[in-house]
C-alpha positions in Angstrom: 20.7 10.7 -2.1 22.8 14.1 -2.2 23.9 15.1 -5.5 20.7 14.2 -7.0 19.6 16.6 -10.6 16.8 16.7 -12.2 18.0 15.5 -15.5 19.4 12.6 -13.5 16.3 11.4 -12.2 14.6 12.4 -15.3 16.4 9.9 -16.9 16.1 7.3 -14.9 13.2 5.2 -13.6 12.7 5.5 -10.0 10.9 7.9 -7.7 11.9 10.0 -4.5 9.5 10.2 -2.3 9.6 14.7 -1.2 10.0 13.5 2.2 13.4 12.0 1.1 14.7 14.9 -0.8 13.7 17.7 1.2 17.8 17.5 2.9 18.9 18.0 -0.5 19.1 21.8 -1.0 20.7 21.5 -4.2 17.5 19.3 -5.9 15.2 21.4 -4.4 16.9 24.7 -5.5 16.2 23.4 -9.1 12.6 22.4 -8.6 12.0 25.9 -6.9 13.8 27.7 -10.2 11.6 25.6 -12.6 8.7 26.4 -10.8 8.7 29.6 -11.0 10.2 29.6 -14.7 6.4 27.5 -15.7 4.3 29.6 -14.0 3.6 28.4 -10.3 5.3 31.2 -8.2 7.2 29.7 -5.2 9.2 32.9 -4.5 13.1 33.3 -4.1 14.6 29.8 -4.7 16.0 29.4 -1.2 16.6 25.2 -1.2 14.1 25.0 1.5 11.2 23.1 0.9 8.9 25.8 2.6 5.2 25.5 2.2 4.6 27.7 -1.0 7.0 25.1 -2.7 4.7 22.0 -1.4 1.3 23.8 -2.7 3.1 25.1 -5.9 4.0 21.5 -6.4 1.0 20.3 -5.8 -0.8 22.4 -8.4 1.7 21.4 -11.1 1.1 17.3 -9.7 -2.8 17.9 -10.6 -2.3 19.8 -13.4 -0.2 17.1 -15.1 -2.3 14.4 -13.1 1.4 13.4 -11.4 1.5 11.7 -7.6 2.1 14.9 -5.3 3.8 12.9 -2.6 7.1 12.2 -4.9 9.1 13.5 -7.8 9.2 10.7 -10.8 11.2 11.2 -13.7 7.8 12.1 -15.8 7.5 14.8 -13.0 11.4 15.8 -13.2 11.3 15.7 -17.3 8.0 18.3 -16.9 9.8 20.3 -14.8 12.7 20.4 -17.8 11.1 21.1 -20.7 7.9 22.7 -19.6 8.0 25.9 -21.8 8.7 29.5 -19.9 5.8 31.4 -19.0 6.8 35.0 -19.2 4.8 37.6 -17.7 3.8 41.2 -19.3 6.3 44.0 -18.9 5.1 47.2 -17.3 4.5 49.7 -19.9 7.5 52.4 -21.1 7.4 56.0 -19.8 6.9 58.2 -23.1 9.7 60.6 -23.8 9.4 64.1 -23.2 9.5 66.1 -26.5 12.4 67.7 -27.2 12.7 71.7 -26.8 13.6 73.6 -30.1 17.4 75.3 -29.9 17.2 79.1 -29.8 16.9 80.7 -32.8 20.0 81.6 -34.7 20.6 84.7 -37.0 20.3 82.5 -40.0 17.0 81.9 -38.4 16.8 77.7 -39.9 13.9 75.9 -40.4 12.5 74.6 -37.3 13.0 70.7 -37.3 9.8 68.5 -37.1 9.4 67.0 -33.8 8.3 63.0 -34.2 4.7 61.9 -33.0 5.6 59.7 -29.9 4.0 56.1 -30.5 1.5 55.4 -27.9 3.0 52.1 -25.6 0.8 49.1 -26.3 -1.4 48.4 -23.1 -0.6 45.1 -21.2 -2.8 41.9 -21.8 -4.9 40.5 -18.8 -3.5 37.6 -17.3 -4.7 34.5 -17.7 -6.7 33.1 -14.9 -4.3 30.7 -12.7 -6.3 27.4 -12.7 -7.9 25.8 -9.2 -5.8 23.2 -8.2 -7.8 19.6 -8.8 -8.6 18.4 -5.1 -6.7 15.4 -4.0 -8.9 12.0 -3.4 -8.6 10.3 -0.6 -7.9 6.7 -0.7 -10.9 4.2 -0.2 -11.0 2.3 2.7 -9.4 -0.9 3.0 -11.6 -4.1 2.4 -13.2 -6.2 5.1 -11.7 -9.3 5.8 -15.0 -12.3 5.3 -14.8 -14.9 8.1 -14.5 -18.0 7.8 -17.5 -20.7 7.9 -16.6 -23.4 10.2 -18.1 -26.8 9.0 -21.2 -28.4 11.0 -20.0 -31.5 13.2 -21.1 -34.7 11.4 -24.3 -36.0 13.1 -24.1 -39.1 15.8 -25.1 -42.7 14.2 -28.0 -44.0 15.2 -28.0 -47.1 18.1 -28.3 -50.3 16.6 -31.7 -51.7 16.8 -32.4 -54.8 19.7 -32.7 -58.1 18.9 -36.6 -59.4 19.8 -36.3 -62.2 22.4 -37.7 -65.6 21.5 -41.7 -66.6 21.5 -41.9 -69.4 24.2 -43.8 -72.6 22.7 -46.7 -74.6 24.7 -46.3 -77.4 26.4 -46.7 -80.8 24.3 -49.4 -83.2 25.5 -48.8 -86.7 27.0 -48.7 -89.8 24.9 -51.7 -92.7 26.3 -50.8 -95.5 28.2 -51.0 -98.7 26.6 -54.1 -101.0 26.7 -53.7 -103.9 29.3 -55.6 -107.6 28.7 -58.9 -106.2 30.0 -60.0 -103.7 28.3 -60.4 -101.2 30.7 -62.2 -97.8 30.0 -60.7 -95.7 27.2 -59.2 -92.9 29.7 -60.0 -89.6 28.1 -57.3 -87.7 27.5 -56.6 -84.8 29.9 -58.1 -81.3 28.0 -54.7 -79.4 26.9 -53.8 -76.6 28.7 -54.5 -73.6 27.8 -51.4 -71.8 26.3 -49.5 -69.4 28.1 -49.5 -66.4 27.1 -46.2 -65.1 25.2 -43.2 -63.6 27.5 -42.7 -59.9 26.5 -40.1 -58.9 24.3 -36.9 -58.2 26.4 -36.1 -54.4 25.5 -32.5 -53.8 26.2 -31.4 -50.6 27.9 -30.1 -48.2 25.2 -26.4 -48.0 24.9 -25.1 -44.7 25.3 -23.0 -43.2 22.6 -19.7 -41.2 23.2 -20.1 -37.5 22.2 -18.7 -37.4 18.5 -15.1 -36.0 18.4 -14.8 -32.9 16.9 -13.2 -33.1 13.2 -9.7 -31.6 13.2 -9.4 -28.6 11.5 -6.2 -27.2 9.4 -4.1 -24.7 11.9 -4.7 -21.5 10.2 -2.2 -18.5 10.1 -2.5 -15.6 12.2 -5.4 -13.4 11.0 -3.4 -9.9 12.0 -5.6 -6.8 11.5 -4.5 -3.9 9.3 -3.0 -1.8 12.0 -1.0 -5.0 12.9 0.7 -5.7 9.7 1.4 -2.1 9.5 3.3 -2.5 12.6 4.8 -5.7 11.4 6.3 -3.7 8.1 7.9 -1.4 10.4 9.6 -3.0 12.7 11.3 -4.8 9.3 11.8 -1.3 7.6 13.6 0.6 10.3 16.1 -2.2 11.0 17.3 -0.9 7.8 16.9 2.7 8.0 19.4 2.8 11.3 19.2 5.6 14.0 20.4 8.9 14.8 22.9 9.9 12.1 24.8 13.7 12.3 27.4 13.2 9.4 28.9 16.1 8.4 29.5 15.7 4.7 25.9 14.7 4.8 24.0 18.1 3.2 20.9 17.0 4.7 21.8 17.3 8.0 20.8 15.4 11.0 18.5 11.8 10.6 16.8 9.7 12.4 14.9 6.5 12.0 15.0 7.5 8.2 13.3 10.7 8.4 15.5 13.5 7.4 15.3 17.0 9.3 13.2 19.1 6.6 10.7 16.0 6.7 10.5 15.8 10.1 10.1 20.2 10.4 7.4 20.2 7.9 5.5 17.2 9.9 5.8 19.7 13.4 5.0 22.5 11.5 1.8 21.1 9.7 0.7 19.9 13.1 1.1 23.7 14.6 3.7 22.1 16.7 7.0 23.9 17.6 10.0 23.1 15.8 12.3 20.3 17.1 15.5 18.5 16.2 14.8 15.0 14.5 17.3 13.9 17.5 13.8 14.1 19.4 11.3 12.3 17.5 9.1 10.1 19.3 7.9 6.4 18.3 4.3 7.4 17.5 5.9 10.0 15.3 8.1 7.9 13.3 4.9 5.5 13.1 2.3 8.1 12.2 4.8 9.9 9.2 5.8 6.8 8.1 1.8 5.7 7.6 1.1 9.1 5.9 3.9 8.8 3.6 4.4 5.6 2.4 1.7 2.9 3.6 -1.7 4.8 2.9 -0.3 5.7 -0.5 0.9 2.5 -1.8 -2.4 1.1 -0.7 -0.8 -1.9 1.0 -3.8 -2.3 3.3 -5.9 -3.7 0.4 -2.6 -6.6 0.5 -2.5 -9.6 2.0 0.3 -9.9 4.7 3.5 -10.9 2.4 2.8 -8.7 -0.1 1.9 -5.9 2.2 5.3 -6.4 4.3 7.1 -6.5 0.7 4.9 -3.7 -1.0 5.6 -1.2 1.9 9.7 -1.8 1.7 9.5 -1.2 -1.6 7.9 1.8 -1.6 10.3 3.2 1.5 13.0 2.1 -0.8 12.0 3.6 -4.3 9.2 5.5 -3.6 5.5 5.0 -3.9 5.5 5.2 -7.8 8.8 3.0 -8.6 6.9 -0.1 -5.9 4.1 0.5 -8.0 6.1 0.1 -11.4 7.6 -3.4 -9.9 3.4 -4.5 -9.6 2.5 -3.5 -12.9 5.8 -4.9 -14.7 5.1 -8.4 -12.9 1.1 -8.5 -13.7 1.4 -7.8 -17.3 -0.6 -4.1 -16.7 0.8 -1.0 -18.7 3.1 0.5 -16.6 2.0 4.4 -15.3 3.3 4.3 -11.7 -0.2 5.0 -10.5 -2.2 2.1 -8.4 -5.4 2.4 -10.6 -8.5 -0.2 -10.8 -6.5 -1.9 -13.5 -3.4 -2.4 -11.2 -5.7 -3.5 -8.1 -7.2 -5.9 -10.0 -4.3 -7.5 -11.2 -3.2 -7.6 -7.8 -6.3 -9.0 -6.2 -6.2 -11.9 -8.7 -2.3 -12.9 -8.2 -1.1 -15.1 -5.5 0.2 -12.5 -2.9 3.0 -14.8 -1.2 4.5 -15.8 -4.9 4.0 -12.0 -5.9 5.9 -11.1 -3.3 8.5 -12.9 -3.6 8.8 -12.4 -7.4 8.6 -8.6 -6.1 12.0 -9.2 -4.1 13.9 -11.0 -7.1 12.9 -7.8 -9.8 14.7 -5.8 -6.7 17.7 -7.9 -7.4 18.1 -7.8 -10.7 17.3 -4.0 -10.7 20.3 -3.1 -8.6 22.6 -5.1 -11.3 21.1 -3.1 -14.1 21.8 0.2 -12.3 25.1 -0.9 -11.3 25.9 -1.3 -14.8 24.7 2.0 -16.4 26.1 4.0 -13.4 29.2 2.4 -12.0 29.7 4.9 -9.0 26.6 3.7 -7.6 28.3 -0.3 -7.3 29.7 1.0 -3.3 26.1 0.9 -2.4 25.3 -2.4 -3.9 26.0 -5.1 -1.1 24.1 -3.2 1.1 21.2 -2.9 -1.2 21.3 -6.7 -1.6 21.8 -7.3 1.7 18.6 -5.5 2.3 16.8 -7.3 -0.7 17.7 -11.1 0.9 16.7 -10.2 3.9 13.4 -9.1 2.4 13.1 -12.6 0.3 13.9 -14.8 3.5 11.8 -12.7 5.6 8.6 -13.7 3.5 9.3 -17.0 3.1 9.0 -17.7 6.6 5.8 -16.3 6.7 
């Protein structure tokens, strides 16, 4: 990133996040300079980014209602052309009037002495303006569970046959006569019907306990802080470890995080100043979530897009991720995550999103590659990166 202008970035299209630049003494050298030239005193412009430079930045990022976490070329072309506030000269000592020469013999007319012309008084300076106060971002959505459908109900036993009605016995058929006629035998009174069996009930048949209906394996529901983790873990396997290069102006990194971010963090915290050498993990987690994730908004994403969203935004900063969005969701690009931008987002398939996200990161680095042809020894490791990325989604 060293060797960085401001007319250079102002003419291009991505931002640097002022973590990433704070190495770069150079860069901020010129910011400090313009600064002061527009009106927001930052005092001698040393190339340290110091905390008057981060609240005279800040100012100028309200004013012009610019992301104060990054410079963008809108923020770099501002800083250009911005017109020079002067301030009010003190006001000129009058001169002393000029004592008459001795008188000569000839005795000359004495030479008229000039009225001295009163200095004009100094205007009062205009009021500097309150810096607008930053909002914080909303909180992230709730996730609504799922409603598990009711087990289909047991069928009902099949009703029981009724056994069969027994009949009565028939009666018996009369002898027949002999020669003599005896006496006409009366036939024997019928009996008197049984009465009918019971209907045979049979036992109930016991039914098996329905089997539950099989239900589609669902993916990993991962809370926020989860997927956070999960984007990290991808991120720094491309941001590498401890580097100490000595051609490298911004001095010692580690994890990513260059030594003026890393100072400022400690310092902010009212801790004592440390080489980057010694960061801890929760460190790198905890700048990395300050900087880039709660910025982008990727906790209002679903996983893919999150993982994809927050690379992006280590990669080109919070405003050039957000430029990708709004370029693939047909809203006007600003760099800013509005409630235009979120919407288009909520209503966009996140995995196909993000994988269109990881193709317009492609094609960007041939387009760059082609307007600035120093930049093509970077470009297999940018792609590298970008594959990685794509492939990495996909399996999700």
């Amino acid at each position: 990133m060293n060797g960085l202008t401001l007319r250079a970035i102002a003419a291009d299209t991505i931002s640097y996040a002022i973590g990433s630049i704070r190495g770069d003494r150079a860069l901020v050298q010129s910011v400090q300079a313009s600064l002061n030239r527009i009106g927001q005193p930052v005092g001698p412009a040393s190339g340290d980014w110091n905390h008057h430079t981060d609240v005279a930045y800040r100012v100028f990022a309200a004013r012009h209602k610019l992301a104060a976490d990054e410079l963008s070329p809108q923020a770099a072309s501002l800083l250009l052309s911005l017109p020079t506030v002067h301030t009010q000269p003190s006001p000129a000592p009058r001169p002393a009037p000029i004592a008459p020469p001795p008188p000569s013999p000839l005795r000359p007319a004495p030479i008229a002495q000039p009225t001295p012309t009163p200095a004009p008084s100094p205007a009062p300076a205009p009021p500097a303006s309150r810096p607008a106060p930053i909002a914080p971002p909303p909180p992230p959505p709730r996730s609504v569970p799922i409603a598990q459908p009711a087990p289909s109900p047991a069928p009902a036993p099949p009703a029981s046959r009724p056994a069969p009605i027994a009949q009565p016995v028939p009666s018996p058929s009369p002898a027949p006569p002999a020669s003599r006629p005896a006496p006409i035998a009366q036939p024997a009174p019928n009996p008197a019907p049984a009465p009918p069996a019971p209907i045979f009930q049979p036992p109930p048949i016991s039914q098996p306990p329905p089997s539950p209906q099989p239900q589609p394996v669902p993916s990993p529901v991962l809370t926020e802080a989860q997927v956070f983790q999960e984007a990290l873990r991808f991120t720094l396997r491309w941001e590498g470890g401890y580097v100490n290069h000595p051609a490298d102006r911004g001095g010692e990194t580690n994890r990513g995080i260059t030594t003026a971010t890393y100072r400022a963090y400690r310092q902010g915290k009212g801790l004592p100043v440390q080489s980057v050498q010694m960061i801890t993990e929760d460190e790198v987690r905890e700048i990395y979530e300050r900087l880039y994730w709660q910025p982008a908004r990727c906790g209002m994403m679903q996983r893919p897009l999150a993982i994809a969203h927050f690379d992006t935004a280590v990669n080109f900063g919070v405003g050039g991720a957000t430029m990708f969005l709004q370029e693939l969701t047909g809203v006007p690009v600003d760099r800013v995550l509005g409630p235009r931008t979120q919407q288009a987002i909520a209503q966009a398939p996140h995995q196909d999103l993000a994988q269109q996200l990881c193709q317009a990161r492609i094609d960007y680095r041939y387009r760059r590659v082609t307007r600035d042809v120093s930049q093509r020894v970077f470009l297999q490791g940018w792609l590298n990166r970008d594959n990685d990325l794509s492939r990495y989604i996909a399996a999700l």
